[in-house]
C-alpha positions as CSV (number, residue, x, y, z in Angstrom):
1,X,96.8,5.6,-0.9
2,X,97.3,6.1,2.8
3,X,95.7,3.8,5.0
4,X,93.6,6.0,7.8
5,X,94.6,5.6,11.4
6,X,91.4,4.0,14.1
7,X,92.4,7.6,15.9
8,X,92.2,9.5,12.6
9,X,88.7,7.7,11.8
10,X,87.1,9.0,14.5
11,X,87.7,12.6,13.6
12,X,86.4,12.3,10.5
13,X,83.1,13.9,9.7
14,X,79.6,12.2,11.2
15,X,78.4,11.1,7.1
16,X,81.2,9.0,6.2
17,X,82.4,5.7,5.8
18,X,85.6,4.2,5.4
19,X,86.1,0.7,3.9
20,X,88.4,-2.3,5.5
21,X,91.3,-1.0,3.4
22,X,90.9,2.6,5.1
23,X,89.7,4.6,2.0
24,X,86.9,6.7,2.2
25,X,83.8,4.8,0.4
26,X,80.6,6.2,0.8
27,X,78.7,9.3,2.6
28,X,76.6,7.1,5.1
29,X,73.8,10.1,5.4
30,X,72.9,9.0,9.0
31,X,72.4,12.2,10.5
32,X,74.1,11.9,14.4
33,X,76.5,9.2,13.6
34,X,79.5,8.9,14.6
35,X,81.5,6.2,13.5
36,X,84.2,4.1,15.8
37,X,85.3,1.4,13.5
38,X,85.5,-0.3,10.2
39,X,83.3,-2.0,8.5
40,X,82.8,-6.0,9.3
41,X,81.7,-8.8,6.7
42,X,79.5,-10.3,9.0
43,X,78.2,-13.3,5.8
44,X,76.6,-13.0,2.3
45,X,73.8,-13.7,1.0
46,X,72.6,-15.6,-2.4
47,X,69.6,-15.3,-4.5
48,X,68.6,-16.8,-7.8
49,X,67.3,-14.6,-10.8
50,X,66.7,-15.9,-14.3
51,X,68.3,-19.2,-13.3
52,X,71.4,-17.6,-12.0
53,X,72.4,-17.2,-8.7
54,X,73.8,-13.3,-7.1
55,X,75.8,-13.0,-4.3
56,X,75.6,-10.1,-2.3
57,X,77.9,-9.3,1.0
58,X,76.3,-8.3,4.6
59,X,78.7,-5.2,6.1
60,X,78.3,-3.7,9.3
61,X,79.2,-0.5,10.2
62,X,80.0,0.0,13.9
63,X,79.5,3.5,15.5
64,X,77.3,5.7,18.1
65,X,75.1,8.8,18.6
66,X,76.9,12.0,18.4
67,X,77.6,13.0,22.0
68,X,73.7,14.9,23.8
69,X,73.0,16.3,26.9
70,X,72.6,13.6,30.0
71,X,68.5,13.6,30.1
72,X,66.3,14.0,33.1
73,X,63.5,12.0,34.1
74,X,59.9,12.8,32.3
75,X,58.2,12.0,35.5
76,X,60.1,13.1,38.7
77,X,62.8,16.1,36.8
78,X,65.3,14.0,38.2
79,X,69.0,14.3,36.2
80,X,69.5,10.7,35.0
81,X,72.8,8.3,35.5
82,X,74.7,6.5,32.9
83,X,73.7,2.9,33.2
84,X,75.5,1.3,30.6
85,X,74.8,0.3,26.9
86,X,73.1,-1.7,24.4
87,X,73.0,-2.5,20.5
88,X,70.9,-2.2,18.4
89,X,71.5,-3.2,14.3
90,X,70.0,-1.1,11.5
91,X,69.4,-1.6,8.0
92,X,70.6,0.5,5.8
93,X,71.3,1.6,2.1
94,X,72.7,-0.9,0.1
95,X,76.2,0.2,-2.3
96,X,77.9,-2.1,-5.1
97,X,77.7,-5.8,-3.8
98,X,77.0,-5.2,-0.2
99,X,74.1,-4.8,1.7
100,X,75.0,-2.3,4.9
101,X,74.0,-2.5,8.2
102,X,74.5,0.0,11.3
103,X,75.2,-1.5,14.5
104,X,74.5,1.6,16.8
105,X,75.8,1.4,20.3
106,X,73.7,3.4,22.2
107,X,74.1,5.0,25.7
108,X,71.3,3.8,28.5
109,X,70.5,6.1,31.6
110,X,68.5,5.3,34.7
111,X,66.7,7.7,37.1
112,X,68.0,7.2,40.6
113,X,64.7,8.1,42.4
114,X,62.1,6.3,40.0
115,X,63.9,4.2,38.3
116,X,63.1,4.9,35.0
117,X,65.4,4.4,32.1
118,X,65.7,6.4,29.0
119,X,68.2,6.0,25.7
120,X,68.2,8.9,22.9
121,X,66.6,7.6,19.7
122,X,68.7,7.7,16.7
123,X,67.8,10.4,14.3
124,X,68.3,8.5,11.2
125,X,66.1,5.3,12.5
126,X,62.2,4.5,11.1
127,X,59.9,4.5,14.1
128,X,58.1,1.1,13.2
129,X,61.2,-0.8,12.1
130,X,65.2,-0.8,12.1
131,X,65.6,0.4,9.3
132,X,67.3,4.0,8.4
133,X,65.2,6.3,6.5
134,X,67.1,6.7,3.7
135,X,66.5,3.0,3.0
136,X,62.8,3.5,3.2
137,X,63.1,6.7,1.1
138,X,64.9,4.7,-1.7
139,X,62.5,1.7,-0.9
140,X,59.0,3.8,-1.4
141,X,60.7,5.6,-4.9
142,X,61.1,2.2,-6.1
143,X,57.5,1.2,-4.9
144,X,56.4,4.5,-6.6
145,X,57.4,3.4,-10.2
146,X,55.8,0.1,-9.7
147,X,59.2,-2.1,-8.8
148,X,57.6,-5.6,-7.4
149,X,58.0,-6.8,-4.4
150,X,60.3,-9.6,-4.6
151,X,62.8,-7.7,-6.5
152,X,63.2,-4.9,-4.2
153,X,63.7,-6.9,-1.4
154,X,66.2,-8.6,-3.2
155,X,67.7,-4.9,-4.0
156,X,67.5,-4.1,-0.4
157,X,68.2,-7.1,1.3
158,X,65.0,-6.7,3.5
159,X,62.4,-9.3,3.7
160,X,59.8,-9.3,1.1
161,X,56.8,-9.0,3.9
162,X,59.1,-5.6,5.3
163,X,58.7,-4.0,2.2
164,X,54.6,-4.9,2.1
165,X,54.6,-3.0,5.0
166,X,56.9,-0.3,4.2
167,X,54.3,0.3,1.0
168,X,50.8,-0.6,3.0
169,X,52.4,2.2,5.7
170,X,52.8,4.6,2.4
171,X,49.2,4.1,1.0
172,X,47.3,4.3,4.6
173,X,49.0,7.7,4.9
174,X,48.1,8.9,1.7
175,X,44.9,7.7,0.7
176,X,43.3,6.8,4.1
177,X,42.3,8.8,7.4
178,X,42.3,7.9,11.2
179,X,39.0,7.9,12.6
180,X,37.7,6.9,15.6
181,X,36.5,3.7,14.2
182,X,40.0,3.2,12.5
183,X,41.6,4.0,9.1
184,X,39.0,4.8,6.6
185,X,39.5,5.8,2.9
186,X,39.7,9.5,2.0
187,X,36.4,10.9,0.6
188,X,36.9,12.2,-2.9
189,X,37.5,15.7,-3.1
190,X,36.3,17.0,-6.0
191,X,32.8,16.2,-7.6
192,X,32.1,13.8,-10.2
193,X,29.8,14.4,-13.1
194,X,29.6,10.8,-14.2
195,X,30.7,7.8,-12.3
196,X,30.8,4.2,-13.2
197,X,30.3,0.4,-11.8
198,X,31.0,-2.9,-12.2
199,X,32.1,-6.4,-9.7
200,X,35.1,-7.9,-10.5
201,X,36.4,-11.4,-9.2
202,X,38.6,-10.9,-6.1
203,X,39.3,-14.8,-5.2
204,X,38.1,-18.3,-6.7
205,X,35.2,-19.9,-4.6
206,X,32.7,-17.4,-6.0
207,X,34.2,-14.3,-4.2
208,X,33.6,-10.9,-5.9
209,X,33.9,-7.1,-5.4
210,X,32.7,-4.1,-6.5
211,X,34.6,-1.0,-7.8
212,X,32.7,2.5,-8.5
213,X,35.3,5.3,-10.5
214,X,34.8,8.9,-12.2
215,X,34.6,8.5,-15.6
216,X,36.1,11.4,-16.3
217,X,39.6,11.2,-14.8
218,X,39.5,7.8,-14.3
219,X,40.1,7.7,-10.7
220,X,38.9,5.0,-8.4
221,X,36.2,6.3,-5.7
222,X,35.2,2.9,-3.8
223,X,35.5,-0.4,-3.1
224,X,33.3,-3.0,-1.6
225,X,33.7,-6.6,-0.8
226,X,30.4,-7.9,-2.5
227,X,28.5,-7.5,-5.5
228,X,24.8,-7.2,-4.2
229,X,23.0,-3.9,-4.2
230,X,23.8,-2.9,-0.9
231,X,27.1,-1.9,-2.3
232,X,25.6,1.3,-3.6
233,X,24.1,2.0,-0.2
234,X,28.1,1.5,1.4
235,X,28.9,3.9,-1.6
236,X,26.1,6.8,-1.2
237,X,26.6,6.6,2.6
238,X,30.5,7.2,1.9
239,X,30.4,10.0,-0.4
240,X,27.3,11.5,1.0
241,X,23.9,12.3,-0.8
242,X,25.6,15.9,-1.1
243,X,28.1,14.6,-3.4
244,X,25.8,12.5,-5.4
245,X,23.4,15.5,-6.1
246,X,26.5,16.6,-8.5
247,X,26.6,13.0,-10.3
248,X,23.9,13.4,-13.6
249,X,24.3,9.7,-14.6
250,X,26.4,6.2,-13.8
251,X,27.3,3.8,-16.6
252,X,26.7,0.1,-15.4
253,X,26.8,-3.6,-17.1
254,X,23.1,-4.9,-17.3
255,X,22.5,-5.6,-13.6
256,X,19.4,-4.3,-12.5
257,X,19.7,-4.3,-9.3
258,X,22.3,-1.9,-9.5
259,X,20.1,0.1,-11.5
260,X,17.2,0.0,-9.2
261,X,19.5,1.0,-5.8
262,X,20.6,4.0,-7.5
263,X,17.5,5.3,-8.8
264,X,15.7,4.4,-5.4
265,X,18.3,6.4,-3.5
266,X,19.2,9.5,-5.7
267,X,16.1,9.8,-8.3
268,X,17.6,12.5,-10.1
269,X,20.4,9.9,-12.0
270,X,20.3,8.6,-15.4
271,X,21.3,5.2,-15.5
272,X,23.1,4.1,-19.3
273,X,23.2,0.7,-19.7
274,X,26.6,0.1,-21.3
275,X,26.1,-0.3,-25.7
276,X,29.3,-3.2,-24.9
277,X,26.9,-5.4,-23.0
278,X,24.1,-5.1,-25.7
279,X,26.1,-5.6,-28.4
280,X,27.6,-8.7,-26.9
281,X,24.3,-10.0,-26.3
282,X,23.2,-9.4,-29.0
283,X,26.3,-11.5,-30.9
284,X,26.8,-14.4,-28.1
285,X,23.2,-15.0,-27.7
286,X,20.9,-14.2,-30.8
287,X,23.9,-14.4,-33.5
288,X,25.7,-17.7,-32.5
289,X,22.8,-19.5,-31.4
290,X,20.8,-18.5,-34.8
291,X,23.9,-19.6,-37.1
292,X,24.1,-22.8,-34.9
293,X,20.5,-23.8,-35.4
294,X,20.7,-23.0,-38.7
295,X,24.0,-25.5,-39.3
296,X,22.2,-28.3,-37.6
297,X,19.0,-27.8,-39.9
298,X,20.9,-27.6,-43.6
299,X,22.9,-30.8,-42.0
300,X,19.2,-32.7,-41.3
301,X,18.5,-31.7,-44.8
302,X,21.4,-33.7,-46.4
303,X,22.7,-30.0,-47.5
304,X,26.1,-30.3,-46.3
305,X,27.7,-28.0,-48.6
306,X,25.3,-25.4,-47.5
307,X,26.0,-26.2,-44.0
308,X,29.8,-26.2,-44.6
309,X,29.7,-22.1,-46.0
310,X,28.2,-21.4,-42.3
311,X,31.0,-23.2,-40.5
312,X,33.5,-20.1,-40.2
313,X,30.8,-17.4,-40.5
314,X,30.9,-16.6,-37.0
315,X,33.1,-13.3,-37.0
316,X,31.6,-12.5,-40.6
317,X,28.2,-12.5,-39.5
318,X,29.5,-10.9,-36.1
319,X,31.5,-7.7,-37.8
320,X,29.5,-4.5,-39.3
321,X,29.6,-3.2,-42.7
322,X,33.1,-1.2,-42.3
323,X,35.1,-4.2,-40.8
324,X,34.1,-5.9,-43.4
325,X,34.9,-3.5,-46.4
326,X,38.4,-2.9,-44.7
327,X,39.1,-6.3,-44.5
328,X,39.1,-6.3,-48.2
329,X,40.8,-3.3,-48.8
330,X,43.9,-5.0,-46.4
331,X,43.4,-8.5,-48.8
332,X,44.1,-6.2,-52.4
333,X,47.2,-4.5,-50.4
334,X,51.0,-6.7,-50.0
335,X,51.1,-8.1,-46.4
336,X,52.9,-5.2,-43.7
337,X,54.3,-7.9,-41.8
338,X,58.0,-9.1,-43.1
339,X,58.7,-12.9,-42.5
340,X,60.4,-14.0,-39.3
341,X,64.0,-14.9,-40.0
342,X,64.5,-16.6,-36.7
343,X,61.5,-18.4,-35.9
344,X,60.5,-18.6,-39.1
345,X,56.8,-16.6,-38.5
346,X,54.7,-17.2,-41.4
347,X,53.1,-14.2,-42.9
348,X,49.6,-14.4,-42.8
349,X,47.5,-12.3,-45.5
350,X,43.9,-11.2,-45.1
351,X,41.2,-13.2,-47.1
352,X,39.2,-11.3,-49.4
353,X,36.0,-11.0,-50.7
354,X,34.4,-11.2,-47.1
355,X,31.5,-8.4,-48.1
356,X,30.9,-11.0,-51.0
357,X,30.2,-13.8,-48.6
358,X,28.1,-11.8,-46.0
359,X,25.6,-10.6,-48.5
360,X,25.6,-14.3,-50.1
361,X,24.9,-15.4,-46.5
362,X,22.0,-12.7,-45.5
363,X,20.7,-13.9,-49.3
364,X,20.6,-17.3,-48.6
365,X,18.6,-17.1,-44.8
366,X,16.1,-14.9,-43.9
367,X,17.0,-14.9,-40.3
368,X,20.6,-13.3,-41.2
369,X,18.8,-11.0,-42.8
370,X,17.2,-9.8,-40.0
371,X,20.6,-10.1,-38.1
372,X,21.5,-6.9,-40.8
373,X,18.8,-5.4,-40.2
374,X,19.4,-5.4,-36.8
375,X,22.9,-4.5,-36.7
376,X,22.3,-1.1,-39.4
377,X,19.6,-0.3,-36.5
378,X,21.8,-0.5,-33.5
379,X,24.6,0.9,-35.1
380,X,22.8,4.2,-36.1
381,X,20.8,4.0,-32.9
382,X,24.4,4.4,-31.2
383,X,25.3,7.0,-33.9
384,X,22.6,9.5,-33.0
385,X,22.8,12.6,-31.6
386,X,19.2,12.9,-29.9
387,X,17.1,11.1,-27.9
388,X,14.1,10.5,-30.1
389,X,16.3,9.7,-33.3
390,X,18.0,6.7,-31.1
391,X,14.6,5.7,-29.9
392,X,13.5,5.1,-33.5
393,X,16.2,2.5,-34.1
394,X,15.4,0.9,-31.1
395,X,11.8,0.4,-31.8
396,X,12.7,-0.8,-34.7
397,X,14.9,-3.6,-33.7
398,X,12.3,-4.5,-30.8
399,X,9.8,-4.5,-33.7
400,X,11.9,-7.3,-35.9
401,X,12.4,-9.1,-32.9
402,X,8.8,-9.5,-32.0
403,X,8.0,-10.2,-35.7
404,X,10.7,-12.9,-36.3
405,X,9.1,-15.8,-34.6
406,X,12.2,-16.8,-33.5
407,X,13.2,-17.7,-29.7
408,X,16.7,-16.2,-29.8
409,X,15.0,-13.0,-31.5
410,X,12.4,-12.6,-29.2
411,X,14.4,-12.9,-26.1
412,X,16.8,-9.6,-27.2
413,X,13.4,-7.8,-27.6
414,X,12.2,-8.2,-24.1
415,X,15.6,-7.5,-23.2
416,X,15.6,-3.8,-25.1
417,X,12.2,-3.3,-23.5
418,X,12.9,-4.1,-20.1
419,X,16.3,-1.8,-20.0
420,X,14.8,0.7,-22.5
421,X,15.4,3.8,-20.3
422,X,18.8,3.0,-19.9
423,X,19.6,2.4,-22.8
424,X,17.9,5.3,-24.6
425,X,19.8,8.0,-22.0
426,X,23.4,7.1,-23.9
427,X,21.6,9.8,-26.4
428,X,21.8,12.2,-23.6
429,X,24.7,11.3,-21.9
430,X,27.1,9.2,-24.3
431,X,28.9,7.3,-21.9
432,X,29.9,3.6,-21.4
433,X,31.7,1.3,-19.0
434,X,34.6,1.3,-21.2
435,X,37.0,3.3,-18.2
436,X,35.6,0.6,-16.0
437,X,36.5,-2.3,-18.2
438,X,39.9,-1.1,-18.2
439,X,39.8,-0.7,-14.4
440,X,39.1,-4.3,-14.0
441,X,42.3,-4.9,-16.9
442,X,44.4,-3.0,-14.2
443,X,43.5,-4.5,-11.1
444,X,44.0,-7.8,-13.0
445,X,47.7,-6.6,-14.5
446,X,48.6,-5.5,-10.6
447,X,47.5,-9.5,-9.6
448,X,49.3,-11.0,-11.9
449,X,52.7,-8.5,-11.1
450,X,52.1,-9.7,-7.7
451,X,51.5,-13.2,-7.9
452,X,48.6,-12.8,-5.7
453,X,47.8,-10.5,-2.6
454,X,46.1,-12.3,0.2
455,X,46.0,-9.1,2.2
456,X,42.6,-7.2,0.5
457,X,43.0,-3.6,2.3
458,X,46.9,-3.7,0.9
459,X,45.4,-4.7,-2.7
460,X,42.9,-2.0,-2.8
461,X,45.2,0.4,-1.8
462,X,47.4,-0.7,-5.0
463,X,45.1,-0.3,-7.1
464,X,43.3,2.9,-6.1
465,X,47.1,4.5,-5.9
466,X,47.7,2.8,-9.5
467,X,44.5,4.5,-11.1
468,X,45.6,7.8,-10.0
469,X,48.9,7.7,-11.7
470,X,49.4,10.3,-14.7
């Protein structure tokens, strides 16, 4: 191929690049460049992935602004004198095994009456860092489908804590606003019908934060840096009580003081105490505790065989009528999963006869029969369709509880009657914190992929651009 001439590179066109050989390589796409030389290996650089080790090559590519008007001075109107020139090295797109660089000589005037000096800015060059924007373009599309730090720096060449920046720059200008206070987040433009809360742990030593979404879309709405009630103050104040007069109702865990800030600020809501949270009450502290006692009194009794049938009832006694009956079903069918031929899995069948078992177990103690009882109640209660029919069932199970004589029993009852309300609007309403359970899955997924983010503003702004992805 013919080798181009230094002469003949500097007529070629302003987007190209020519390689040491002289062959055309690349389109540069730096708009106003003119090229004066070939590229340079100025040293290479080495990373290690999966326990081997890359090499990638630093080129430079030397050239100047396309030829502009001599300037005159902003203050005096004066026309400004060449006063020599200066260098300045861009980053650029990376191509094959290179990373590229732009070493920009640039033309420096000086006004002969005030002084003042004045150099055209390159076109192509981000205003907060050198780097072209191309290079941020292709470094915010790989930010976009959730690329990780690390390895686009390593794709780029830049610095890990450049591309933070690149992507805290991208989510301040699309979720936040400058006020005169500073950046604040964007208030939500649309209404929400029903909205959700819950705290989530933000660092170890006891630090936690608050997140409040729509539970319709999904979509983040707030954050704030404590758990205490005077988050939902921060919240109403930042939406406005104009944009909570839309809200009928907010899912929450079994916080009361939640709860009671809401209600005290925008009486109109209907708080629903999340059916999770009851139910796993109702399993972690009446269940286990009751099978546990139970254990320890058939052992003082000398009946260790009886005590022995209880010691892997846990998820028998935990699981409701259907589980149960499936689980058998799955125990009469051959096993779906096929035997591991590399690691040698073994295949694991279900056990039958669990139903068996559970009704010889409610036989057997009258306390786990009022754990069925209790279970047929809430599980209809959360079944209905009306407020009244749901408010039967949960008389009812307050009623066994009351009647049981049994600590563990009595406890869930004041527990249903002190959150009754709440839990009696799910008729009404029927929704849970189940979208705000898998909020706190995500913002634990986007730690982990991060390996931490010290910076709290940058990790908010991950997350509440990661909840509205489609």
């Amino acid at each position: 191929m013919h080798c181009t001439s230094n002469d003949e590179i500097t007529q070629l066109p302003a987007m190209t690049t020519v390689d040491l050989a002289g062959k055309l390589l690349i389109n540069s796409q730096l708009e106003g460049f003119r090229q004066l030389s070939y590229e340079h290996i100025v040293g290479e650089k080495s990373y290690k992935h999966d326990n081997e080790i890359y090499t990638k090559f630093q080129k430079l590519i030397v050239g100047c602004l396309e030829k502009a008007d001599v300037p005159t001075c902003e203050c005096c109107g004066c026309k400004m004198h060449a006063h020599g020139q200066y260098e300045t090295v861009i980053r650029h797109l990376p191509f094959g095994d290179s990373y590229y660089s732009v070493k920009l000589i640039r033309d420096r005037y000086r006004c002969p009456k005030c002084k003042r000096t004045y150099s055209h800015e390159a076109p192509f060059k981000d205003g907060d860092h050198n780097i072209s924007k191309a290079l941020i373009n292709s470094v915010e599309d790989q930010l976009r489908i959730g690329i990780r730090l690390k390895d686009i720096a390593q794709n780029t060449g830049l610095h890990e804590h450049t591309v933070k920046d690149i992507d805290k720059r991208r989510l301040q200008d699309k979720h936040t606003e400058l006020t005169p206070e500073g950046r604040k987040l964007k208030r939500p433009t649309t209404y929400s019908k029903y909205i959700g809360i819950d705290e989530f742990k933000l660092h170890d030593g006891h630090k936690y934060a608050t997140v409040f979404i729509d539970l319709i879309t999904g979509h983040i709405l707030f954050f704030d840096y404590t758990k205490c009630k005077m988050v939902v103050e921060d919240f109403i104040n930042f939406v406005g009580l104009e944009w909570m007069s839309h809200v009928e109702a907010v899912a929450c865990d079994m916080n009361a003081d939640f709860a009671r800030a809401f209600t005290k600020a925008c009486p109109h809501l209907d708080i629903v105490y999340d059916h999770f949270h009851i139910i796993k009450n109702f399993n972690e502290k009446v269940i286990m505790p009751v099978r546990i006692a139970e254990q320890k009194r058939l052992l003082e009794q000398g009946d260790k065989k009886a005590a022995a049938t209880l010691k892997h009832s846990k998820y028998v006694l935990i699981a409701n009528k259907a589980t149960r009956l499936t689980k058998d079903e799955e125990a009469k069918q051959p096993p779906k999963e096929k035997a591991d031929k590399i690691f040698k899995k073994p295949v694991k069948k279900p056990k039958g006869n669990v139903e068996e078992y559970y009704q010889k177990l409610i036989k057997e103690n009258d306390l786990f029969l009022k754990i069925d009882f209790i279970k047929e109640h809430l599980y209809a209660a959360y079944k209905g369709t009306d407020n009244f029919s749901m408010s039967e069932h949960i008389d009812a199970v307050i009623d066994i509880c009351e009647k049981s004589g049994e600590k563990h029993f009595e406890w869930f009852g004041r527990l249903l009657t002190s959150h009754y309300k709440g839990i009696t609007s799910y008729a009404r309403h029927h929704i849970s914190s189940g979208k705000v359970e898998g909020t706190n899955n995500l913002i634990k997924s986007i730690r982990r992929n991060g390996y931490g983010y010290p910076d709290d503003d940058y990790f908010f702004l991950k997350v509440y651009d990661q909840s509205r992805r489609e």
